[in-house]
C-alpha positions, 0 to 999 in steps of 0.5 A: 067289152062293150066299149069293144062293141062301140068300135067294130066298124060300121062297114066290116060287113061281107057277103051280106053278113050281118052285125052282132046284135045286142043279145049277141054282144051281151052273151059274148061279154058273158063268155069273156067274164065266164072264162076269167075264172080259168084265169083266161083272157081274151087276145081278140075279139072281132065281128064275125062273118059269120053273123056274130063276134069271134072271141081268141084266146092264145095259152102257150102254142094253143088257141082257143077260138070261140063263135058267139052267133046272133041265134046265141049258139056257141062254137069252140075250137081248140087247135095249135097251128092249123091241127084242130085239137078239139070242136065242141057247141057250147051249152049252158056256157060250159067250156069245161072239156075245151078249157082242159084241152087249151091247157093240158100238156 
């Protein structure tokens, strides 16, 4: 993950947003190492504009989408196509009841 940080460009910036710092980054590798145990891997990870990173994963027609904040708060959706399956703040980086939706049939 951090040689993914090294590469987010210098100018990705939009509307003033601001780029993840390194408690950000930190927790955001947490997150990825978290979620190898659900045998999950990560599609994409970006900066996002909304002051943080964005981390992807895809499992058959679904995704899993996670925010990693600057404040270090944590957002997941699940949806397949554009219908959201499920939305939940992350705490205590449980992602129990969004890893469950991701893979059930």
């Amino acid at each position: 993950m951090k040689h993914i940080a090294e590469s987010f460009p210098e100018q990705w910036l939009f509307d003033g947003s601001e780029k993840p710092t390194s408690q950000c980054i930190y927790l955001a590798k947490t997150v990825v190492d978290h979620l190898e145990q659900y045998n999950l891997q990560p599609h994409y990870i970006a900066p996002s504009v909304e002051n943080g990173i964005y981390i992807k994963y895809l499992y058959n027609q679904k995704q899993l989408e996670i925010e990693v904040y600057n404040d270090l708060e944590i957002a997941a959706i699940v949806s397949i196509g554009s219908r959201v399956l499920f939305a939940e703040d992350i705490q205590h980086l449980d992602f129990t009841d969004s890893v469950h939706v991701l893979k059930e049939q």
